[in-house]
Every structure is written in C-alpha cells, then in structure tokens.
N, C-alpha and C positions, 0 to 999 in steps of 0.2 A: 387912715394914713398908710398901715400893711398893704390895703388891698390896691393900694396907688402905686406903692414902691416896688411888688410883687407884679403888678401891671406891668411896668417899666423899666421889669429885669432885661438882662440882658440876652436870656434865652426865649424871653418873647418878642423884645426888639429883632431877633438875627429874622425868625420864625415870620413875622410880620413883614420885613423887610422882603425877605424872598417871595413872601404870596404876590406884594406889589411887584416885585420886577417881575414877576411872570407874566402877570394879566399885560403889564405895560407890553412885553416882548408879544404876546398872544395878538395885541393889538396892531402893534409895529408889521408883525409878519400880513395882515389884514392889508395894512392902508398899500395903496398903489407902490411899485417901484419905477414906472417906467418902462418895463419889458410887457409884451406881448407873449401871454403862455397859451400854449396848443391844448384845449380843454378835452378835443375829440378829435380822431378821424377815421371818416369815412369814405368808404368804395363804394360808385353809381355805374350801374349800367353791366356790370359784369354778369353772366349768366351761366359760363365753362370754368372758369377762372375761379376757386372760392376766393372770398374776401379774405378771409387770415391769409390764402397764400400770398395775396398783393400785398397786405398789409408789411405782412416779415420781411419782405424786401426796401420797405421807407427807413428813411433813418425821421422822418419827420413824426412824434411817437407824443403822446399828451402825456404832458405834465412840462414837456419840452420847450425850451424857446422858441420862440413864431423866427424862421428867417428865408425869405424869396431863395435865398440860393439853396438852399438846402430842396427847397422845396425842387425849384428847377433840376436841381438834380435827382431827386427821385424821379420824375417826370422821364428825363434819362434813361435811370435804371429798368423802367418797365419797358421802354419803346425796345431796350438789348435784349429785350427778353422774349422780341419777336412773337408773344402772344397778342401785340396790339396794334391794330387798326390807328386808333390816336389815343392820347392820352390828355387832359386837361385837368387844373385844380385850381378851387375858387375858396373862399376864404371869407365866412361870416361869422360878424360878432355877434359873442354870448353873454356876452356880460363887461364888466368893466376892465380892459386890459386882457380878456378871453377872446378867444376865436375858437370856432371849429373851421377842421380841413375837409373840403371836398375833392377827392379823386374820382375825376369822370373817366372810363373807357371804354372805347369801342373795340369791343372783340372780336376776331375773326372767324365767321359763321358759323363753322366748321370745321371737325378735325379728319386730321388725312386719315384715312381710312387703307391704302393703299400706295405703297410706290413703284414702278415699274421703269426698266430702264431700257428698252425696244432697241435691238442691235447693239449692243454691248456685248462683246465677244474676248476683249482681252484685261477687262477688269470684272471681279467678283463684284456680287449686289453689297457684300459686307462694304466692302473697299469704297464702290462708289456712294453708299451712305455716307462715309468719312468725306469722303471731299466733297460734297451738297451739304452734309451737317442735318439732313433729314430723315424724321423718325417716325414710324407708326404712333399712331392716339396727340400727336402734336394738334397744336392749333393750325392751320392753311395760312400761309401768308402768299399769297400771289408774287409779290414785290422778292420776296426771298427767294421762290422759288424761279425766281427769271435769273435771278444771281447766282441761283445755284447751276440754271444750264449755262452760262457764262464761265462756271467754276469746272462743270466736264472740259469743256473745250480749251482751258487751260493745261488741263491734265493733260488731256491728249497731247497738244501741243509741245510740251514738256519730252512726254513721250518717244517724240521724232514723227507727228503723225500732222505736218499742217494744215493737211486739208479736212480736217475731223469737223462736225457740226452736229448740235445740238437745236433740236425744235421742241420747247416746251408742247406738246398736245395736249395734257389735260392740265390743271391745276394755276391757271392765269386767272383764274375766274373767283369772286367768291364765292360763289356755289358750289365750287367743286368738290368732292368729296378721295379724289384718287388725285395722285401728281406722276404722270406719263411723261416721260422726256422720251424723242426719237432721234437716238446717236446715229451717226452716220460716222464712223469712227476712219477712213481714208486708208489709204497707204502708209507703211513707214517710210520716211526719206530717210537718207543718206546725205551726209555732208561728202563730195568729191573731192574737194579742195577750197583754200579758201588764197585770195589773193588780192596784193593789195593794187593799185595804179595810181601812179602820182608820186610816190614818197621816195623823199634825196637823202633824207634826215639819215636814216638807219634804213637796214636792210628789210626785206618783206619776214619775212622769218624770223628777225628780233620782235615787228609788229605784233605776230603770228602767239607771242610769249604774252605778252598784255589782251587777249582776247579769249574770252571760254570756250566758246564755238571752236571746236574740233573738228579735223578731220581724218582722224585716227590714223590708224597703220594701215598705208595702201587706200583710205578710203573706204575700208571697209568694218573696221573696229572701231565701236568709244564714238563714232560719228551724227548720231542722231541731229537732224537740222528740228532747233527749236528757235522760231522765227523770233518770239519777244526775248530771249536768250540775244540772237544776232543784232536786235536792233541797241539792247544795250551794249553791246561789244562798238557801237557806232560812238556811244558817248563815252566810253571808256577809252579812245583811241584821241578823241578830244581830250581828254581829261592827259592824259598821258603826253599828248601834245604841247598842251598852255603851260607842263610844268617845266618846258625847257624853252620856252619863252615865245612858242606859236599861238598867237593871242587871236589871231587871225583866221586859224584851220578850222576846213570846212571838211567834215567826213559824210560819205552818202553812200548806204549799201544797196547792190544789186545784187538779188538771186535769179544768176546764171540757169536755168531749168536743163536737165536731159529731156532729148523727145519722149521718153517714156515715163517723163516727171519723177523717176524713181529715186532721181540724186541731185542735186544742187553744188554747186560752184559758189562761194560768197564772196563778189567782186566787193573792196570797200575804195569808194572813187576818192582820193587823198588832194585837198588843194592846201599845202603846209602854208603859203603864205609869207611874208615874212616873219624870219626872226627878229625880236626884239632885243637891244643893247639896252643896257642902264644907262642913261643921262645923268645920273647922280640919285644920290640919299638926302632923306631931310628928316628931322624929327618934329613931333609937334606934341605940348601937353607936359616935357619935361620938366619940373622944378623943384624934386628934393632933394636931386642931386646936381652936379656943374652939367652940364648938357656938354659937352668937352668929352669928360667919362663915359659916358652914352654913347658917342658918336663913334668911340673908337670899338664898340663890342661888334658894329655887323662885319661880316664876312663880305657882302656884296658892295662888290666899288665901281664907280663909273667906268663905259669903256666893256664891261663882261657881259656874254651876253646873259639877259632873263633865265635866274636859276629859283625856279618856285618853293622847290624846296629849300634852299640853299637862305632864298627870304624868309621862310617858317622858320628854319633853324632860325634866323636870325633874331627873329620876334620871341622865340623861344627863350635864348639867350640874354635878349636884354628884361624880361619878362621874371628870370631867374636874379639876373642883379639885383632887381629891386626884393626876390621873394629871398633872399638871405638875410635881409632885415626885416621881415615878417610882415610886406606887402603885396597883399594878391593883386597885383596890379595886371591890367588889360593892355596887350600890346596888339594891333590889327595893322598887318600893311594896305595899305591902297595905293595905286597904279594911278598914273596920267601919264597922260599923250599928249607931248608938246605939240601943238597945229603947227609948229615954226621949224621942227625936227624931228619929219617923218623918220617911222622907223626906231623909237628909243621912247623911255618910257619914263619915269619921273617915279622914285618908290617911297614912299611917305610914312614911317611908322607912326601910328597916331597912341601915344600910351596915355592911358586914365589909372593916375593914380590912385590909390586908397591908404591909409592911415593905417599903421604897422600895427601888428595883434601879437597876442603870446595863446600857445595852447593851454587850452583850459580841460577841461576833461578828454579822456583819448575811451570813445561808446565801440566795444566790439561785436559784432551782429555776424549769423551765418555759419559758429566754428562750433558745430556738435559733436565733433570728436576730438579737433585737433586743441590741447593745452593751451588755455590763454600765454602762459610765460613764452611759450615756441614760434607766437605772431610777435608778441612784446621786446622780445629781442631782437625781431627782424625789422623795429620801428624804427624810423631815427630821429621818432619827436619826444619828449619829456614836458609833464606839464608844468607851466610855470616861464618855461623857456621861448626863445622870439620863437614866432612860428613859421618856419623856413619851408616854403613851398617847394624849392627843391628837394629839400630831403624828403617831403611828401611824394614827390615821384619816384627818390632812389629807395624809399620805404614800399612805394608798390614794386620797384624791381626788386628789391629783395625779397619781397613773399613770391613774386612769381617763378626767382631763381628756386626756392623749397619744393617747387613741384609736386605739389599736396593739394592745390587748389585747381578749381577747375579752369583750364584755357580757353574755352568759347567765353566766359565770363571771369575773366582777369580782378584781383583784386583790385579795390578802388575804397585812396581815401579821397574822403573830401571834407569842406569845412559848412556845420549845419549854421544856417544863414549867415553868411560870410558879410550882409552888407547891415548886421546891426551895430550899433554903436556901443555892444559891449566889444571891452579889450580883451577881453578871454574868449574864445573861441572854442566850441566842440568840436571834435572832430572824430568822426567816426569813418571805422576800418571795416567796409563792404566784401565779405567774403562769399566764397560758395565753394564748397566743396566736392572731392572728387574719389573717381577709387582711385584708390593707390597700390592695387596689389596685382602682380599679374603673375602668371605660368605658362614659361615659353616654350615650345619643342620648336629643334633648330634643326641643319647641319650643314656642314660647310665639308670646303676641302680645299688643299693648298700645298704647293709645290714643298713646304717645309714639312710639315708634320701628315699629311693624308687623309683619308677620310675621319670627320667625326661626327658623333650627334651634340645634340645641348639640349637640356632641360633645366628649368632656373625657374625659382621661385623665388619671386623677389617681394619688397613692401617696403613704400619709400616712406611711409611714415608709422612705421612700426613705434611700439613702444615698453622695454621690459617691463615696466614697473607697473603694467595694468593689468593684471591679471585676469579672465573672467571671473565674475561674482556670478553670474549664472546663465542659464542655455540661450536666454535673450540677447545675451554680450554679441555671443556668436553670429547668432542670428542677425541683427542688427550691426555688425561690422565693429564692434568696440573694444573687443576683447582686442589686447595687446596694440592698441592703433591710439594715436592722437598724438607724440611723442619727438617727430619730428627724423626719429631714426630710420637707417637703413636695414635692412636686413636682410640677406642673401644666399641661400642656398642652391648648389649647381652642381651638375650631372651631365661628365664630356666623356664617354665613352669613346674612342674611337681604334684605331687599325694597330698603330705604331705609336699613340700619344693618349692618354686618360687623366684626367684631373676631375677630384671630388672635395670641393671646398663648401663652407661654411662661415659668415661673416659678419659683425655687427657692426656699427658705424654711428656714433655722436658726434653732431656739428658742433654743439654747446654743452661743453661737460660743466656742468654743473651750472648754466646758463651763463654761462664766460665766453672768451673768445677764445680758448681753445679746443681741441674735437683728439675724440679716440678713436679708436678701429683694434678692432679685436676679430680673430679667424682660426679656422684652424682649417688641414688639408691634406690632401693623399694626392700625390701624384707619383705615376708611371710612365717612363718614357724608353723607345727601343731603342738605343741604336746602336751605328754600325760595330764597333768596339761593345759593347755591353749593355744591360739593360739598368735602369738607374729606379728606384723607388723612394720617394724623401715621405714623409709624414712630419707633419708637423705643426705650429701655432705660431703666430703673430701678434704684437703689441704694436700699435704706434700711435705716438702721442702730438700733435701739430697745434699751428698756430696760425693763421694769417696776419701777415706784418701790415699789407695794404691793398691797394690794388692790385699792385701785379704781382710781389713776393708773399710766398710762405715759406715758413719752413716745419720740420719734423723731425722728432726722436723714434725708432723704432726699433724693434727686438725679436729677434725671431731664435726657436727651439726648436733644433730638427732632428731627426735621424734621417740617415742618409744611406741606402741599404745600394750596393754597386756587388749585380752577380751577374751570371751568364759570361763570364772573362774564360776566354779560353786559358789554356794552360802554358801555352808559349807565347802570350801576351805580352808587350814591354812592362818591367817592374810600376811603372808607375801607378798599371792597375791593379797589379797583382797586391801593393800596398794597401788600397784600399777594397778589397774583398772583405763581404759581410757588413756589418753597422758600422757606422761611423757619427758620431754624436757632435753636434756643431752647435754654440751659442753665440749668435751675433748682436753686438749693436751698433746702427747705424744712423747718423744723424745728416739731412739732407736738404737743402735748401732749392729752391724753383723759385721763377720769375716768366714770366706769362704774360704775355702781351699781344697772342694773336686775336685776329680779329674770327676767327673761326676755328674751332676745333674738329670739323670733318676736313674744311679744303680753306685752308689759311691762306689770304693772299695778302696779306700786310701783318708785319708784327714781328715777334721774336720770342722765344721759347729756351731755358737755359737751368739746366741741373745737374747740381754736384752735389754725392754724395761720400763719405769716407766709410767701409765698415768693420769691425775688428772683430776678428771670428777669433774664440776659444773654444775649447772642446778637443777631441780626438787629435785634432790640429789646430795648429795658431799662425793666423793670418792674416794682414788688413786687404782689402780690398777697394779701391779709390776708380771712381767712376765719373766724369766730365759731358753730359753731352748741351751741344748747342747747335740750334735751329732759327734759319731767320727764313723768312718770307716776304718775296717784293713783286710790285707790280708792275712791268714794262712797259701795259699798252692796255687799253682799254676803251671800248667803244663810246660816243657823245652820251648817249644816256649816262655811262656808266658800267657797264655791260661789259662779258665776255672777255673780261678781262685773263691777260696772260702773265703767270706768273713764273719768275724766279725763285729757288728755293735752296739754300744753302743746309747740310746735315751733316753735321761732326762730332765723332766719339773717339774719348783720348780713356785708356783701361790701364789701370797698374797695378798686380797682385805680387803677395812676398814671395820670395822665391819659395817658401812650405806650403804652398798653397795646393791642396788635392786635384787628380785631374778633372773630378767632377764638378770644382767650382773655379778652373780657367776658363781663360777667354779663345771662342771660337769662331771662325768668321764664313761666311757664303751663303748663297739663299736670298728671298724675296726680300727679307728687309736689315740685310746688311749689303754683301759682294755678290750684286745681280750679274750672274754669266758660269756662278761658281755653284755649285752644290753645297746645299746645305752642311754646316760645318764640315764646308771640303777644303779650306785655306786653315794654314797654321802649320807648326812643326811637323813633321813626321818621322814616324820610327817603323820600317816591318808594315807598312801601310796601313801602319795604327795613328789618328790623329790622336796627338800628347794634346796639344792645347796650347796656350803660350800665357805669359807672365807682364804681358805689354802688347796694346793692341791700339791702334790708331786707323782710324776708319774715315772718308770724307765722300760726300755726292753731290754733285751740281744736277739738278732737275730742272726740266722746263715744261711747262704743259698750257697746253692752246686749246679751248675749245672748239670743240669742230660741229656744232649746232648751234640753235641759238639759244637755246634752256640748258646748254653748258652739261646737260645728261651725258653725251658722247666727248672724254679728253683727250687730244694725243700730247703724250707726253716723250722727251728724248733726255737721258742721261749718261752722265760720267760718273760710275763711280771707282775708288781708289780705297788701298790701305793694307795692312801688313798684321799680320799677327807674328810676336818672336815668344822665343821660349824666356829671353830676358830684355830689357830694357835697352834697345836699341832698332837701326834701320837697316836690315840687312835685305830682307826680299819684298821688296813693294809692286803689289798689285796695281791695274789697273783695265780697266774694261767700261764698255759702253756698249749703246742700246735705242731699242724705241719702245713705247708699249702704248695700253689703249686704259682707260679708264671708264667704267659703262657704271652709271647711276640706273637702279630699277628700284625702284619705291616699293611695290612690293618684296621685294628680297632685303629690304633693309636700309638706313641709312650710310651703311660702307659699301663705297663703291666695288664693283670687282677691279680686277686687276688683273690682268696680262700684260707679261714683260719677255723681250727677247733681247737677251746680256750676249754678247760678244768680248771674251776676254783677252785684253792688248798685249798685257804682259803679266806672265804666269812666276809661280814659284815652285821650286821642285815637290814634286806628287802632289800638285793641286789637283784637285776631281775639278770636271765642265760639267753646267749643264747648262745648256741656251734656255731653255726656258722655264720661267718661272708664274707661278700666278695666285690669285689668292681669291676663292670665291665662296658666299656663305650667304643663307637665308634661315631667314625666324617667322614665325605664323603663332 
C-alpha cells in the first residue's frame, strides 16, 4: 500500500507527466504541418564561380520555407551579378513535405583577361573603367560589354562631343578573352545659340530659362551641345507648356550645323496651339463631408484660362481638408474636352476616400548624430492624436527649415502601410544627414566701410553638451554636433572697419518654444571724427508667437573705448574720451511676412524695438522700421515680375544720449547720393549725430533678362536727422542703379547705385556713387 501511495506522489506525478508531454511535443514536431521546408540546395553547371560564392547570395537557405518568389528572386540576384549566361532552378522532392533546390547556370567562358580602349585620348583608362563598370579577372559577358560601348558614347556625348563612336572589336564573342572598344571620340561642339520659332506665349528668352542646354557667354563658355541633354529640353518645353493650359503644343528641335560642324544653333520649332479655358469644375467620390464644402476649396473657376498648377494646388488643398481629420485621401484631377465646346476643358477632381487613423508609433531612422528630441520637436504629430497629413507636410518643412539634413534627399514622413485596417498608424521620419560645418574665406568691399576679408566658422548643428569621449568623436564628426545649435565664429579684418565675434544660438531652450543667443565681440571702426572700439557680450532671449511674429528680450555689456579725438573737437567728444561702460536691455518685436528674404516681392517686414542703456550714460533708444513689398506686373507664367518696395525708419534717442550711439544718416543703405554718415547736425565739420531720425525710399526694380540675374532698379530716397525731435532740414535725393546676381560670388546680389541729391542740408558731404560688392569660396 506505501509503495502504491509513494508511486502516486506528487513528485512522481509532475516527473511523469512532463516525460509524456515531451515525447507527445517530439511527436507533434514530426507529423506534417503543411509547409514545404528547403531540405538542400544546390549549384549545377558552375565551373569559375565557386558554389559557396552563389550560394551566399540566395536568400533561399535549408531548413527555410519552400516559396517561388523567393526563389525567382534569387534567380534575379545572380543574372545582376553579370557572371551568368542564364540561370534556372528546379525543385525535387525528398521526402514528405521536403524538397531539394536545384540552381542550374551557365557561365560565361571566360574571364577578361584584358581591356583596352583604342583612341581614347581625353579620358583615363581608370575613368573609362568607371563608366563601362569593367574589370580585369571578371567573367566576359558579351551582352554587357556592348552596353558598356553604348555607355562611352554617352559620356562623350555629355562631354560636348556628338559625333563620338564606339566599335566594340574584341569581346562580343564568347571566346573572347580581351574586350577592345575603338573610340572614335569627334570634335567638341559648341552650342552658338539657341532659338526658339513659333512662340506668342512668352518671350524666346524666358523659354531659354526652362531649358539646360546653354549657350553660354558669347557662345563660347558653359556651352557644350549634348544632344540627349537638347532632346529632353524638347519635353521640358512641353511640359512647361500644358501647365498653362497648351494641351495641344507641339515642340521639334532642329540642330542648326556651322559649315565646319564646330557649333550648332538649337532651333526648337514651337506650335502653342491653343489655349485652353475651364468650362467648369466637378467633383466625384465625395461623401464624408457636404460636397457644398468641397466645392468652395478650388481656386480654379469657369471662364480662367487652364492653370495646371493652380489645379494641383487645388487637389492639394482639398486633399488637406479631409487629412486634418486623419484621412489620407487621394485627390487626381482629370481633364475633358467637350466635342460641343472646342477650346475649354472640363476639370474633374475624382477623391477616394479612406477611413480617418490616429498616429500610433512615430519609428525614426537615418539621425546618427543629430538628438532624437531636436527631430521630435520639429514634429507636429503626437501619438494617440487624429493623424493629420498636413502637419505631416509642415513636419517635413520644418526639419528641412533646421538645415542639418541633407537637401538632395529631403526629410520624408510617411505612413508604413497606410491601407491596413488598423486605426493606429506608424509612421516613420526618413532622414539622411548632412555636414553641417563649413570655413569660409571671403572679401568684399563697399561704398560704406572699404575693403574687407571674412573668415567664419560656422556649424549649424553644433552641440555644447557633447563633449568628445574620445579621438573617434573627432574623427567621426560627433564631437560637439547633433544638438541642433548654431555656432559661429568670424574674422573681418579690414581697411577702415574690423569685427571679431563669437556666437551661440538655441532654437529650443530646453526643448520649449523659446531660443537663446549668446556672443561676444570686438569691433573697430575709423572714422572721420574718431576712431570707436566697443568689446563686448550679448544675451538674448526670444520666442516665436506664430507664423509671422516673434518677439525678443535682449542684453548687451559693452565698453565702448572713443580715441583718436583731436583736441579742438566739439565737446560732445571730448565727453566721451577713453572707456565708457554701457548696460542695455532691449525688448523687440518682428512680424515677417515676405515671401523671400534675398529679393522680396510680395509681403511686409515690421520691427520695433525700445532700449534702456545704463552705465556711464543713461539713455533709452526707440527704433521703428517698416518694409512692405508689391508686385506691379509680371509676366503670363509668372515671371519677371516687377516690384514696388516701400522702406521706412522713424529713431528716437534721449537727449543724454553719447555721440557714439546717435543717429547717423547717408551711404548705400540709408541716404543714397550722400556719404556715409555725411547727413545730420554739424558742428566745425564734425558730424554730432542727431537725437531723432526719420528715414523713407520708394524703390522700383525691373528685370532686365529673363533669369532676373541682371535688375534695373530707380529710387527716391528722403529724411532728416535733427539733434532733437523735430523737422527742420529734410533731405531728398534720387537715382538709378543695376543689381547683378553671380552665383559664384554669393547669394547677395551686387549693387551699384548712382544717388543725385535734390535737396541738401547745411554741410551735407555728396557722394554720387555708391555700391556694395562681396564674394565667399
């Protein structure tokens, strides 16, 4: 009876128990499940090729599930691998629910032994390997090697060389053991000119802007004729056509020849066709909202002529309606022609709805320097929340505003399988990164301050708080970088003007919506009264309100060193000889609304700031300026537009104010006709400065090309500096000048101006001309 009860303990039951589940699981794992498993696979027929190396290339691997596509895809991967003739695999069973794989291929006989490029004179053998992609001890593929003289004769072409030709001589063959190409490499052409016939739309020279094909300066720079270059400049002239509603234009290029073939003419034959009107809109596909609401989002109305962008915006915008409630819905316009109403076109938005989602995980990939928190801030999704496809777009413009990321590849989010039927969404933030740090030598010079140089080191995604950990940091670009900050250091040497700054810059102090700026700085400046030297530091503390306004607190510690004062100088300077210690703060508000910050042609620009200097002297300083920008006239594209440009500044300092921080007026970018602080009070033909300044210029500037590189611009400008708060001598002068864009010398254009002053105030200095010109490398 023990040895029954002692049987049928509980620690022989657990013990028992478990032997049976195993053998049952042991059993289980045995019987069939229904899949096909890859027991083997093998490589036939290879003889150059070892089998491992084909093998490492399959993802099709034993012990793997059996599946055709997989399989077809490897099949794929060896054929890319240009060591094969064909490739084939077959598929025999080994047992119950087993297969073996069979990899049949036929390899190419022979390895090149040899490449040689016969008349080739203006590329290296290294060079021309890169563009044929062929290499000593390879396997011969005939088939490649004809693509690869296909792939010279492109190059050349490229080149400016179109009558170049490539004759494979050896290696078409399987037997060949060498691959001989016989370049016949031609002449360089020259593009002479390029010209359009036909076209009423816009002028040949606005065309001239939509087309690659150059014909440089005079015909003879930058001109290289690359014919498959010109033929797509034929569809791009189409394309640029249909989007202003020529649905109809027909482009045909002719190369013009010189008798010595040396240069070509690109006539492009232009039949515009007609323009198309809109007949009207229609929507189709709408039902989760009133179709009413819909109807009133497009811009495009009956009656105007076909604006193709003007349609995309459209589709874009009602495409946004629905993604603010977390629908990625599809908007496509399509076009008909009424047979009954030649001439006008029928524009159809077709939307496909989908079923509103919330973000569900936000996967970031691509940022191996830059701090997750410093993308996370610039998101404007949250998980949990509808997921609004617009802010999915203003989430990629605001990483691409950071400028840390690369711009040939723009950040991109998107939603990973957006058509499943869950209601949370992934969505992942596509980055790729960039450098971000450069060292510029410059120099410039200009009617105001003279010659100088520049050197800056700049790094727009610096970061204090990373300190290297070790020589790899460096190496590897880590140290002090992921952060999101600026940081700036610069070196202006110059004639009569020096400045030596230093600068840090948080967007997101403490991943908030405010930013800091911290500096500090040496400047020296000569002029005609005295020479000034300030040293000093910077705080300022900001906030963006919205889109268009910020505002800011800021603080600055200076000394302010005023020598070189003659000895019979008015008191004003003589006051301030030697240091002078100055604490300011100034709080400053902006509102920003142009649509460009080099050359503004729409929008408005508006800053006031107050500031209260203590120290040596006590003074407030109150500063107004406002800038609007309009556009008068502009060509059917869009184009060449000419703009209006209003600029006004109102200045009001205490009467204790030093002469070194009144208001002074003349020069390039105040009172153009006048010399640099040559307007204001005088004393002894010492400029004092003044205590109230009112400044205003009416500009007008016209392109005079069609890429708008060349501006003529014509001005009035106008205003007064007094010693106190009032209008006692008011200035006024006018002018013309030129504006010349060069891309290599910078994004600011030059400037030459030639001011004519109308009406003077006693001991004003003239100077007619003024101009401002500077380049960086």
């Amino acid at each position: 009876m023990n040895r029954l009860i002692r049987a049928f303990s509980p620690v022989r039951l657990t013990a028992g128990a478990l032997a049976g589940f195993l053998v049952c699981a042991a059993l289980l794992a045995q019987a069939p499940t229904g899949k096909i498993i890859v027991e083997d696979v093998r490589v036939q027929g290879n003889r150059l090729v070892p089998a491992q190396e084909i093998v490492n290339q399959l993802k099709t691997r034993p012990g793997s599930e059996y599946a055709q596509s997989t399989v077809e895809e490897d099949i794929r991967q060896l054929f890319a691998t240009k060591k094969f003739g064909n490739v084939q695999a077959q598929k025999q069973v080994s047992g119950e629910n087993k297969v073996i794989v069979y990899f049949s291929v036929v390899e190419y006989p022979s390895l090149i032994q040899d490449i040689v490029y016969n008349g080739a004179k203006h590329f290296k053998k290294d060079e021309l390997n890169t563009i044929t992609g062929l290499r000593k001890g390879t396997p011969l593929n005939p088939i490649a090697n004809q693509m690869a003289c296909q792939a010279i004769v492109r190059r050349y072409n490229e080149e400016g060389r179109p009558f170049s030709n490539c004759d494979l001589a050896e290696g078409g063959k399987a037997g060949d053991t060498r691959v001989v190409f016989n370049i016949t490499e031609g002449p360089k052409v020259k593009i002479k000119g390029i010209e359009c016939v036909g076209n009423t739309f816009v002028s040949t020279p606005v065309l001239k802007t939509h087309v690659k094909s150059s014909s440089g300066l005079f015909g003879v720079f930058g001109s290289d004729y690359n014919p498959f270059l010109a033929t797509l400049d034929e569809q791009s002239l189409i394309e640029y056509y249909k989007t202003y509603g020529f649905h109809d234009v027909k482009v045909k290029l002719e190369p013009r020849w010189a008798p010595d073939s040396q240069s070509v003419t690109l006539v492009y034959h232009i039949d515009e066709g007609q323009r198309y009107k809109v007949a009207g809109i229609s929507l189709e596909g709408v039902k989760a909202f009133p179709k009413e609401a819909i109807e009133r989002i497009p811009r495009t109305r009956a009656g105007q002529f076909l604006n193709q962008q003007k349609v995309e915006s459209d589709s874009k915008n009602i495409g946004d309606y629905y993604g603010h409630s977390g629908r990625n819905t599809v908007v496509r316009a399509e076009y008909f022609y009424p047979a009954d109403d030649p001439g006008t076109v029928q524009v159809q938005y077709q939307v496909m709805e989908r079923p509103p989602a919330r973000v569900g995980d936000i996967v970031i990939v691509g940022n191996d320097v830059t701090r997750q928190s410093v993308i996370l801030r610039s998101i404007e999704l949250y998980p949990g929340q509808i997921l609004s496809y617009p802010n999915m777009r203003m989430s990629e413009n605001n990483l691409k505003r950071l400028g840390i990321f690369d711009p040939d590849v723009p950040p991109r989010i998107y939603v990973e399988n957006p058509d499943d039927d869950n209601e949370f969404k992934k969505v992942i933030v596509d980055l790729r990164e960039t450098h971000t740090g450069s060292l510029v030598f410059g120099v410039g010079v200009n009617s105001d301050a003279g010659l100088t140089g520049s050197i800056v080191l700049n790094e727009r995604n610096f970061d204090i708080t990373r300190p290297p950990t070790s020589f790899a940091d460096f190496l590897e670009g880590r140290a002090f970088r992921g952060g999101d900050q600026e940081f700036r250091a610069e070196a202006v040497p110059g004639i009569y003007f020096q400045r030596y700054t230093v600068s840090l810059r948080e967007p997101s102090l403490f991943d908030s919506k405010y930013s800091l700026e911290t500096g500090a700085y040496y400047y020296d400046r000569l002029y005609n009264e005295y020479t000034e030297t300030r040293l000093g530091g910077r705080v300022a503390l900001g906030r963006r309100l919205n889109q268009y306004w910020q505002a800011s607190v800021a603080l600055r510690v200076e000394d302010v060193s005023v020598h070189n004062v003659l000895p019979f100088a008015p008191q004003d300077f003589q006051n301030v000889i030697g240091d002078n210690f100055a604490f300011g703060i100034r709080p400053t508000i902006v509102r920003d609304s142009r649509d460009s910050f080099l050359r503004p042609t729409e929008g408005n620009r508006f800053e006031a700031s107050v500031e209260q200097v203590l120290g040596d002297f006590t003074y407030p300083i109150v500063n107004v300026e406002d800038n609007q920008y309009w556009t008068t006239y502009q060509r059917a594209d869009g184009s060449g537009r000419h703009v209006l440009a209003f600029h006004s500044q109102v200045g009001w300092a205490g009467a204790n104010t030093p002469v070194y921080d009144r208001f002074y007026a003349g020069g390039y970018r105040s009172l153009r006709g006048f010399e640099f602080r040559g307007v204001g009070p005088d004393a002894f033909n010492y400029k004092l400065g003044g205590d109230f300044m009112l400044l205003s210029s009416l500009e007008y500037s016209i392109p005079l090309v069609a890429n708008e590189a060349l501006q003529f611009v014509t001005f009035v400008d106008s205003g007064t500096v007094e010693r106190r708060l009032e209008m006692k001598d008011y200035r006024v002068s006018a002018g013309v000048g030129l504006r010349i864009a060069v891309p290599m010398l910078g994004p600011v254009p030059i400037a030459l101006d030639l001011g004519f002053p109308i009406v003077k105030g006693p001991g004003d200095n003239e100077q007619v001309f003024s101009f401002w010109l500077g380049f960086f490398r």
